[in-house]
CHARMM-style PDB file with segment names, atoms N, HN, CA, C and O in Angstrom:
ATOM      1  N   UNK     1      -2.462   6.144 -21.927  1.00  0.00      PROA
ATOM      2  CA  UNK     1      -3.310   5.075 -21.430  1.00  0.00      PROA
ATOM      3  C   UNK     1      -2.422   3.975 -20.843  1.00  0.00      PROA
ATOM      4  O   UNK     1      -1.276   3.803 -21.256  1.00  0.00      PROA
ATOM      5  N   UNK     2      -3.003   3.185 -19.809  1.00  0.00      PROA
ATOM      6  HN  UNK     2      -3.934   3.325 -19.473  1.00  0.00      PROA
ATOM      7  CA  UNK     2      -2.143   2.445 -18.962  1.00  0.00      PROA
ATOM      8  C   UNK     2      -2.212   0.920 -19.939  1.00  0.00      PROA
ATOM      9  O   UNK     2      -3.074   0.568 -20.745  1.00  0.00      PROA
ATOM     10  N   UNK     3      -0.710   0.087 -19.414  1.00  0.00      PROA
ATOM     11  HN  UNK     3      -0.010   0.372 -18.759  1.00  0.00      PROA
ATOM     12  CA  UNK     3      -0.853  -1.077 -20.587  1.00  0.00      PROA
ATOM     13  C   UNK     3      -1.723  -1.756 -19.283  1.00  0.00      PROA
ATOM     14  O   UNK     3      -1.873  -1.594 -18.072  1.00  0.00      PROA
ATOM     15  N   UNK     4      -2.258  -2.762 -20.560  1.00  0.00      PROA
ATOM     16  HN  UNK     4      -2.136  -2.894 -21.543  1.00  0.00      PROA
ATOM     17  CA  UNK     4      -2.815  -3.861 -19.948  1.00  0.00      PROA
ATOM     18  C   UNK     4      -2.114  -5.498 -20.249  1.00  0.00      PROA
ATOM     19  O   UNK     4      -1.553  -5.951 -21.247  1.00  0.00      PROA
ATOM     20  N   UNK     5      -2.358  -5.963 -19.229  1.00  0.00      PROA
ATOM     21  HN  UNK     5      -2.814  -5.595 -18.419  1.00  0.00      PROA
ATOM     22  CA  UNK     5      -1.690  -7.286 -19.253  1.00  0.00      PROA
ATOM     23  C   UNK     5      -3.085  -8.455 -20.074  1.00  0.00      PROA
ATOM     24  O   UNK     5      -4.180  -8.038 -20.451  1.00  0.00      PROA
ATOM     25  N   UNK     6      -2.786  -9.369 -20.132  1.00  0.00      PROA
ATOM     26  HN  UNK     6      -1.896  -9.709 -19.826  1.00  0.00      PROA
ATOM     27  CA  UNK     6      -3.582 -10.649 -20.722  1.00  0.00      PROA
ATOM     28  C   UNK     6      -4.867 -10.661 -19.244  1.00  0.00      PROA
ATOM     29  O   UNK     6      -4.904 -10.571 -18.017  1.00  0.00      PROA
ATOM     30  N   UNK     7      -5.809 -10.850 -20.510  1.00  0.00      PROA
ATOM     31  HN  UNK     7      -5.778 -10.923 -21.506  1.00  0.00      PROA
ATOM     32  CA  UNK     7      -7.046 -10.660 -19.389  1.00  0.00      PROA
ATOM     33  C   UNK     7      -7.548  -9.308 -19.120  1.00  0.00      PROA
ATOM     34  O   UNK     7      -8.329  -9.216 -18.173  1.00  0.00      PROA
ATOM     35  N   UNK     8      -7.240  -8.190 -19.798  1.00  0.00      PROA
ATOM     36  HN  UNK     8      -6.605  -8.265 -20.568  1.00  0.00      PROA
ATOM     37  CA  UNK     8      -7.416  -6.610 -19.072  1.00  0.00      PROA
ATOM     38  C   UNK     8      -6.890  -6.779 -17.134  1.00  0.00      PROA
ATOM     39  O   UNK     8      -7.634  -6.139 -16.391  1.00  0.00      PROA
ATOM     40  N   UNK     9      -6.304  -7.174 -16.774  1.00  0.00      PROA
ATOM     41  HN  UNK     9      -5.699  -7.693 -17.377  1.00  0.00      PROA
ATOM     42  CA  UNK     9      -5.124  -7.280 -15.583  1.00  0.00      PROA
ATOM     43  C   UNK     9      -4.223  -5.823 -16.064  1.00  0.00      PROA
ATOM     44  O   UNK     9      -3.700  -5.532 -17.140  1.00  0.00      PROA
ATOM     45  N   UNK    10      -4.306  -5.089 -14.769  1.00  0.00      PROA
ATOM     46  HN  UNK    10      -4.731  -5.325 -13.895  1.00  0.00      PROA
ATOM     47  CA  UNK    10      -3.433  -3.524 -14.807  1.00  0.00      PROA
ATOM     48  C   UNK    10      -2.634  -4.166 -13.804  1.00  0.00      PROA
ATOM     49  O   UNK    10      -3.375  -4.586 -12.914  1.00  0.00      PROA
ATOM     50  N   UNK    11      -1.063  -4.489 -13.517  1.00  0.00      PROA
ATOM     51  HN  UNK    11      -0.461  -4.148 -14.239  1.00  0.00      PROA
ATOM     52  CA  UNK    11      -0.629  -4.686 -12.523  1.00  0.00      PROA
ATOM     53  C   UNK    11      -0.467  -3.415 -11.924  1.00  0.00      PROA
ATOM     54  O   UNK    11      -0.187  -3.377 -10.726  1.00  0.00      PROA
ATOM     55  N   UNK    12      -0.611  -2.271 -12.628  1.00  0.00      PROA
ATOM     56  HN  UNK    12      -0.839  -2.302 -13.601  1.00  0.00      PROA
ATOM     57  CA  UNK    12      -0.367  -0.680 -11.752  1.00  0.00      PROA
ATOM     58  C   UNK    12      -1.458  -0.266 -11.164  1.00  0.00      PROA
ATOM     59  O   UNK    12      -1.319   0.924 -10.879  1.00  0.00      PROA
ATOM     60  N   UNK    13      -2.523  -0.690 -10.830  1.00  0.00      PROA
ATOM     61  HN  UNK    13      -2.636  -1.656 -11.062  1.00  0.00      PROA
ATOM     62  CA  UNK    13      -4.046  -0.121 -10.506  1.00  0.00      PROA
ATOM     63  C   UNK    13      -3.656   0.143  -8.816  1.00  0.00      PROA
ATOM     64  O   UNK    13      -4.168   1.203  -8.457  1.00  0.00      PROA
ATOM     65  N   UNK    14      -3.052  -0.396  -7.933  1.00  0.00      PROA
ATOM     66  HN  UNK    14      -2.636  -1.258  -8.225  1.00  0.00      PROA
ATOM     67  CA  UNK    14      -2.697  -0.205  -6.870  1.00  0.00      PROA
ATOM     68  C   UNK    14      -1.839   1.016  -6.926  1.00  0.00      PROA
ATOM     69  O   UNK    14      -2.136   1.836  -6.057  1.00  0.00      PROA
ATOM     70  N   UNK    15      -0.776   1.385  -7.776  1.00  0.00      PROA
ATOM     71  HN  UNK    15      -0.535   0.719  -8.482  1.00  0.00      PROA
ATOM     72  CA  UNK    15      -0.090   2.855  -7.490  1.00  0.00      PROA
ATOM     73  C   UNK    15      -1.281   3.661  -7.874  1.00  0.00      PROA
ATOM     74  O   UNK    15      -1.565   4.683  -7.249  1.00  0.00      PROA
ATOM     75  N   UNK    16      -2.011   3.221  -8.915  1.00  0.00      PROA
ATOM     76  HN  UNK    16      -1.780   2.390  -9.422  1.00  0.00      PROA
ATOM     77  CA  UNK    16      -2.998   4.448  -9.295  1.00  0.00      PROA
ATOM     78  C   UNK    16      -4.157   4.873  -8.223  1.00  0.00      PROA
ATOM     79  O   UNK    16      -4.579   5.961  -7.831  1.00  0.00      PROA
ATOM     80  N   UNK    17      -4.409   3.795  -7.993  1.00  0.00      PROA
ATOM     81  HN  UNK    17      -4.066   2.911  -8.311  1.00  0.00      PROA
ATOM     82  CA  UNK    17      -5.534   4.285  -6.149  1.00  0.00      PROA
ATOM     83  C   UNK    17      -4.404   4.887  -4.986  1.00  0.00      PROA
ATOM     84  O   UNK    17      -4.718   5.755  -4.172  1.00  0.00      PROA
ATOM     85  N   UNK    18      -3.248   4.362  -5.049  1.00  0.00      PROA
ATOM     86  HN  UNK    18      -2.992   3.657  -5.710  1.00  0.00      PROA
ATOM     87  CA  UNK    18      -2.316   5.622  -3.988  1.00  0.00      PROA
ATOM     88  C   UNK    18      -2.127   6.280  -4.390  1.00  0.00      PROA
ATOM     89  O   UNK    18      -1.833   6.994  -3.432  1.00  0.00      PROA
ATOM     90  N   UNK    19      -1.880   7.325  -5.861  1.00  0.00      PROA
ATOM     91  HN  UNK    19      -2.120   6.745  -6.639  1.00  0.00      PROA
ATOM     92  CA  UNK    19      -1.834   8.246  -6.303  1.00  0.00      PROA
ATOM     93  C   UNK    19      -2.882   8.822  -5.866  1.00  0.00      PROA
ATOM     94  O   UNK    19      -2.690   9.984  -5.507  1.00  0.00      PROA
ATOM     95  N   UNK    20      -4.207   8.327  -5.738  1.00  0.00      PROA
ATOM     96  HN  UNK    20      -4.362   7.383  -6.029  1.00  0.00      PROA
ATOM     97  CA  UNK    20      -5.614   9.205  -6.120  1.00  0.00      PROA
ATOM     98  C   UNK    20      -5.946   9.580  -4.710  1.00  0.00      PROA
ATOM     99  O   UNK    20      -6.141  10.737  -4.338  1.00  0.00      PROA
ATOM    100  N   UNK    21      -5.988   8.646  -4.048  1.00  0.00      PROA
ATOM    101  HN  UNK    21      -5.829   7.706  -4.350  1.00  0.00      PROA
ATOM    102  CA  UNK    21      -6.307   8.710  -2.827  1.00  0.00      PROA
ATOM    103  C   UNK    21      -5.371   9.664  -1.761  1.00  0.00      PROA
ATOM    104  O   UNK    21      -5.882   9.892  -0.664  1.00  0.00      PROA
ATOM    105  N   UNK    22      -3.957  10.253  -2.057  1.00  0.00      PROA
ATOM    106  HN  UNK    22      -3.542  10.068  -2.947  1.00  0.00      PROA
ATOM    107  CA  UNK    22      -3.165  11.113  -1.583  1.00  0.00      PROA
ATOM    108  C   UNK    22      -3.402  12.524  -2.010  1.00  0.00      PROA
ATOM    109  O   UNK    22      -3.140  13.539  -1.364  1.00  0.00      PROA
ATOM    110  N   UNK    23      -3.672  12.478  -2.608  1.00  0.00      PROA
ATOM    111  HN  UNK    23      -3.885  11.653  -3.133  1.00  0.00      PROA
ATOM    112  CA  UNK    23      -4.355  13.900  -3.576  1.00  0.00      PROA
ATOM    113  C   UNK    23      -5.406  14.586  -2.432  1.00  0.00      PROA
ATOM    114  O   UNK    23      -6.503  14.190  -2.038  1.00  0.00      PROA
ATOM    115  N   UNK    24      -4.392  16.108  -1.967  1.00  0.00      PROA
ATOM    116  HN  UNK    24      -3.501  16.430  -2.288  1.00  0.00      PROA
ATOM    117  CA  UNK    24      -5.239  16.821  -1.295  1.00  0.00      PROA
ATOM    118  C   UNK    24      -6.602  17.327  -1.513  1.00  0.00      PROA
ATOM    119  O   UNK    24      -7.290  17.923  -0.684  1.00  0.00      PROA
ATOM    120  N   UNK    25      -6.904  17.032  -2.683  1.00  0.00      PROA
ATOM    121  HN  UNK    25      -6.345  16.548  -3.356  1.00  0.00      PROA
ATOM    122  CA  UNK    25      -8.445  17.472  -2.952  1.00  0.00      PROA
ATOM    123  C   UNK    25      -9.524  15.879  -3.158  1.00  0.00      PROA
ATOM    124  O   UNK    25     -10.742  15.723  -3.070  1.00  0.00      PROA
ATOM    125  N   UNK    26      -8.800  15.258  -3.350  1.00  0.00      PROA
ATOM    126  HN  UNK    26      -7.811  15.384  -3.422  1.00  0.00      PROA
ATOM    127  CA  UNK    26      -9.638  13.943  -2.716  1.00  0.00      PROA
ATOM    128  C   UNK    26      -9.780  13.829  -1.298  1.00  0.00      PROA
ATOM    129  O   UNK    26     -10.864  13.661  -0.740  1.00  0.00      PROA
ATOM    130  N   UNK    27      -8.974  13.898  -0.875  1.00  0.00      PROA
ATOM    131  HN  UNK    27      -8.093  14.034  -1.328  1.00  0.00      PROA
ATOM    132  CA  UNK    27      -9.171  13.751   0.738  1.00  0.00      PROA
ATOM    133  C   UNK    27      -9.711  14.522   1.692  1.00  0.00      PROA
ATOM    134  O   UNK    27     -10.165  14.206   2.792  1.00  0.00      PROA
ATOM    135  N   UNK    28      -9.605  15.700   1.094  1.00  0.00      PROA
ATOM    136  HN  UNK    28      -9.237  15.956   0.201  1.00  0.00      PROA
ATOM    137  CA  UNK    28     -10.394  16.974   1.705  1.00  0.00      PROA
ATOM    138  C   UNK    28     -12.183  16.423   0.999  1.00  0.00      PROA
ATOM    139  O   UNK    28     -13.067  16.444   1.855  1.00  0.00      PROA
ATOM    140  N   UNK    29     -12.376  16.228   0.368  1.00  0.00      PROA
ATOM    141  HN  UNK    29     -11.658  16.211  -0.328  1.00  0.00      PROA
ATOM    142  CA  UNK    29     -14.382  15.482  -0.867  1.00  0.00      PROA
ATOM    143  C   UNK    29     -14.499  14.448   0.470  1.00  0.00      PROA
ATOM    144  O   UNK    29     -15.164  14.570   1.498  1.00  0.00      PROA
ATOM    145  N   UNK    30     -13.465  13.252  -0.024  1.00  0.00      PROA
ATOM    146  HN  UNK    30     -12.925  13.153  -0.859  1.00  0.00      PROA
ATOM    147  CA  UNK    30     -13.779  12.111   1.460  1.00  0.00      PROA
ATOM    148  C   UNK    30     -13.741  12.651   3.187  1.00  0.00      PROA
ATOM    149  O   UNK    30     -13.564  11.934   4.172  1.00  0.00      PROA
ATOM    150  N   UNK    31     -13.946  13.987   3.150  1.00  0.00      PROA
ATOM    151  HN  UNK    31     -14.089  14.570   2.350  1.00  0.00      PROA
ATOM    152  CA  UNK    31     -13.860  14.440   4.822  1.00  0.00      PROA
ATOM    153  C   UNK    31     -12.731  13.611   5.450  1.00  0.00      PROA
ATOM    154  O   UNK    31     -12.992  13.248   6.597  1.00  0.00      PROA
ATOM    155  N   UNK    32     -11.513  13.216   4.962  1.00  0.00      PROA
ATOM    156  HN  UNK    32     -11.301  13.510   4.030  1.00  0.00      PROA
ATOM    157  CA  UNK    32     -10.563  12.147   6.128  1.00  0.00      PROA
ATOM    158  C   UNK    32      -9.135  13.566   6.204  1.00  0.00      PROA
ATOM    159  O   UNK    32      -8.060  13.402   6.782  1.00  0.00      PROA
ATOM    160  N   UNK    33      -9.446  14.523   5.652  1.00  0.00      PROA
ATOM    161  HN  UNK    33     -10.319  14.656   5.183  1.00  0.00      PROA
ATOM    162  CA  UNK    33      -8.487  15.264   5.992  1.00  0.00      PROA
ATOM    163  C   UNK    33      -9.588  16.730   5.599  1.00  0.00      PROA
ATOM    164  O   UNK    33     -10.750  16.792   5.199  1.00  0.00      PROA
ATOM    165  N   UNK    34      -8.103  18.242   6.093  1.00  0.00      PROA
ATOM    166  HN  UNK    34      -7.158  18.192   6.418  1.00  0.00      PROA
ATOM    167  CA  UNK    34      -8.778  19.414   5.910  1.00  0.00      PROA
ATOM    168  C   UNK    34      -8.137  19.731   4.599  1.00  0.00      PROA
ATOM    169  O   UNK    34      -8.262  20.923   4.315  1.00  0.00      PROA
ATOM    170  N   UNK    35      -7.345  18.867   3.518  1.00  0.00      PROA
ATOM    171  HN  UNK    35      -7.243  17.899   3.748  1.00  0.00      PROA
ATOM    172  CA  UNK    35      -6.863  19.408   2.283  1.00  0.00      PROA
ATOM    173  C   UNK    35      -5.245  20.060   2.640  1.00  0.00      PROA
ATOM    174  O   UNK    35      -4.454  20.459   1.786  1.00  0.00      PROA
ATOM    175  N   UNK    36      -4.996  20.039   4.262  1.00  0.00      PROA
ATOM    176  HN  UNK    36      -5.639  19.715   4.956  1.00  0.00      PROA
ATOM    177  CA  UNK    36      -3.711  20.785   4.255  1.00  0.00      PROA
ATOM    178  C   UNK    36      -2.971  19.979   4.887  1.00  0.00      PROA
ATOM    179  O   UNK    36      -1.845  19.764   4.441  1.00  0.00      PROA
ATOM    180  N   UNK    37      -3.488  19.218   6.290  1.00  0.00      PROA
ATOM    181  HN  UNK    37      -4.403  19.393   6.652  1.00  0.00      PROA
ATOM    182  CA  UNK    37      -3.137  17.847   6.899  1.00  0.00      PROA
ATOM    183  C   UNK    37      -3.455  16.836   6.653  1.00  0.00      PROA
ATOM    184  O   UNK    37      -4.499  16.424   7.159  1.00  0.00      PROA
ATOM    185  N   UNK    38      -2.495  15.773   5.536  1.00  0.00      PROA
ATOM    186  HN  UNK    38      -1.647  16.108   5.125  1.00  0.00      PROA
ATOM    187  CA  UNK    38      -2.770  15.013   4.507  1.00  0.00      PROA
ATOM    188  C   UNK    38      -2.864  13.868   5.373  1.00  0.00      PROA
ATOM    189  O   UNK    38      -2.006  13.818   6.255  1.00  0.00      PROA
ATOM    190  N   UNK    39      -3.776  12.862   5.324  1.00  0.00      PROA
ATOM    191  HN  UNK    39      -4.473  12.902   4.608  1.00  0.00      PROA
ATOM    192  CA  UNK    39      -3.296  11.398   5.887  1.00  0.00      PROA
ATOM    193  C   UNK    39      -2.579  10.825   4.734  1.00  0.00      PROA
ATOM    194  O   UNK    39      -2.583  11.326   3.610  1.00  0.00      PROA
ATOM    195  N   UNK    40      -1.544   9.011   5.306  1.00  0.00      PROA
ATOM    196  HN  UNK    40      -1.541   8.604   6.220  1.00  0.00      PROA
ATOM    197  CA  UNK    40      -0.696   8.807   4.369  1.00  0.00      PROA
ATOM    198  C   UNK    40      -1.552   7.802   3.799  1.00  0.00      PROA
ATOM    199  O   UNK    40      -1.119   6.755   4.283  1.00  0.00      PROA
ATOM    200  N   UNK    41      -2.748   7.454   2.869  1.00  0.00      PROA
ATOM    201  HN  UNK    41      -3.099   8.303   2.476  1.00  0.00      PROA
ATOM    202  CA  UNK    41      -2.702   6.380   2.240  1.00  0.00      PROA
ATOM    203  C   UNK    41      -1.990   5.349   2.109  1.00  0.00      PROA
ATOM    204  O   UNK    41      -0.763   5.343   2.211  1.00  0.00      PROA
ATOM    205  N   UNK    42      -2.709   4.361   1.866  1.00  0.00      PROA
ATOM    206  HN  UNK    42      -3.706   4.366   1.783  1.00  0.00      PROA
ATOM    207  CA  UNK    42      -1.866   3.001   1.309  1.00  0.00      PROA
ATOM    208  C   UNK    42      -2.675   1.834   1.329  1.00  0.00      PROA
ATOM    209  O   UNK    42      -3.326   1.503   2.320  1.00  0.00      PROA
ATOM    210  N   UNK    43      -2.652   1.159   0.191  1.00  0.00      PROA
ATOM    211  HN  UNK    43      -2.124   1.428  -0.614  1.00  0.00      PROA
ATOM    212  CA  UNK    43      -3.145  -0.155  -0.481  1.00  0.00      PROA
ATOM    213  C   UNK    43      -3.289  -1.459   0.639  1.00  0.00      PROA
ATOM    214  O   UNK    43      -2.221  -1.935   1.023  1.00  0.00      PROA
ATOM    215  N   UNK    44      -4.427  -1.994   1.122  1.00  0.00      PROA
ATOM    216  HN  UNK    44      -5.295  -1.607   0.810  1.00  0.00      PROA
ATOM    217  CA  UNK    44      -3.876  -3.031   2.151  1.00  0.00      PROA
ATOM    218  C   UNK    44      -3.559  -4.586   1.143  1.00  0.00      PROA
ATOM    219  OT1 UNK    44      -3.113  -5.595   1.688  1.00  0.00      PROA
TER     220      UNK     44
END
């Protein structure tokens, strides 16, 4: 389980949505790729 900071504050929640969101089988569910030609994610 991920730590939490004061307040339930994850300062890692941003690697964890670029983790998730790079994941060929997420991206292939969201139609933004075919699962083999990955787009590159990233946090704005």
């Amino acid at each position: 389980m991920p730590r939490m900071m004061g307040g339930n504050y994850d300062p890692c929640v941003d690697d964890y949505a670029h983790a998730f969101y790079n994941r060929p089988e997420v991206q292939k569910a969201l139609h933004a790729s075919d699962g083999v030609n990955l787009k590159g994610w990233s946090i704005c």
